[in-house]
C-alpha positions in Angstrom: -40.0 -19.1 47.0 -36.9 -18.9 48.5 -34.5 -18.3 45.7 -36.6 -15.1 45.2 -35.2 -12.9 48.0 -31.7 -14.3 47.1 -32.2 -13.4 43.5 -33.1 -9.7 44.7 -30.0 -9.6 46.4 -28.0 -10.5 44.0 -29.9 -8.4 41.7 -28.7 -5.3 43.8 -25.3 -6.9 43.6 -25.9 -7.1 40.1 -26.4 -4.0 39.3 -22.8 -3.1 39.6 -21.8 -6.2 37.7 -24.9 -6.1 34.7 -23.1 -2.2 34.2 -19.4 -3.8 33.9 -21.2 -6.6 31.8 -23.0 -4.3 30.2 -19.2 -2.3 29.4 -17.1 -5.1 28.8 -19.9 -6.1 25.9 -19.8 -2.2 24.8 -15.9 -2.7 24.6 -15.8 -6.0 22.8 -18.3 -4.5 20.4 -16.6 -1.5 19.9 -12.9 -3.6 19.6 -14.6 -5.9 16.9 -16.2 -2.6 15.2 -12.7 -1.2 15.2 -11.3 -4.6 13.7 -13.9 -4.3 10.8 -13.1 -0.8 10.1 -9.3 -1.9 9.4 -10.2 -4.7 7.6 -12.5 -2.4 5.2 -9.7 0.1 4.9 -7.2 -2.6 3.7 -9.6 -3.6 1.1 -9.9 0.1 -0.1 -6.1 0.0 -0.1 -5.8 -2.9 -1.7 -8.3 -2.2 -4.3 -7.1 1.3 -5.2 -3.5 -0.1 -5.4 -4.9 -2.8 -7.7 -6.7 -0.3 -10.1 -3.6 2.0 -10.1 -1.4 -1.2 -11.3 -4.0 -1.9 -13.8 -4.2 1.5 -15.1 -0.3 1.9 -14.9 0.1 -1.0 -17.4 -2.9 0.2 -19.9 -0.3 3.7 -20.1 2.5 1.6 -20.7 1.2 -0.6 -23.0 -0.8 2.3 -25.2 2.8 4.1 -25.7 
């Protein structure tokens, strides 16, 4: 029993900290968000790029 009134102290001390935890988490969640939004657009890119190359030649090669 006496870890229990040392655990509600820190849990007051917490408080502060479990709110930076709990926006350091938001951060790194929003940062890795933000890294999968790039990564999508690059495949858009990429993929429109490819079909205009493709498309491109089929012109070309129809003349």
């Amino acid at each position: 029993m006496p870890e229990e009134p040392g655990e509600s102290g820190e849990r007051g001390d917490s408080g502060d900290s479990g709110e930076l935890s709990l926006e350091r988490r938001r951060l790194a969640e929003e940062k890795k968000n933000e890294r999968y939004v790039w990564w999508y657009l690059a495949y858009f890119l990429f993929g429109i790029h490819l079909v205009a190359f493709v498309m491109i030649y089929a012109v070309l090669q129809a003349k």
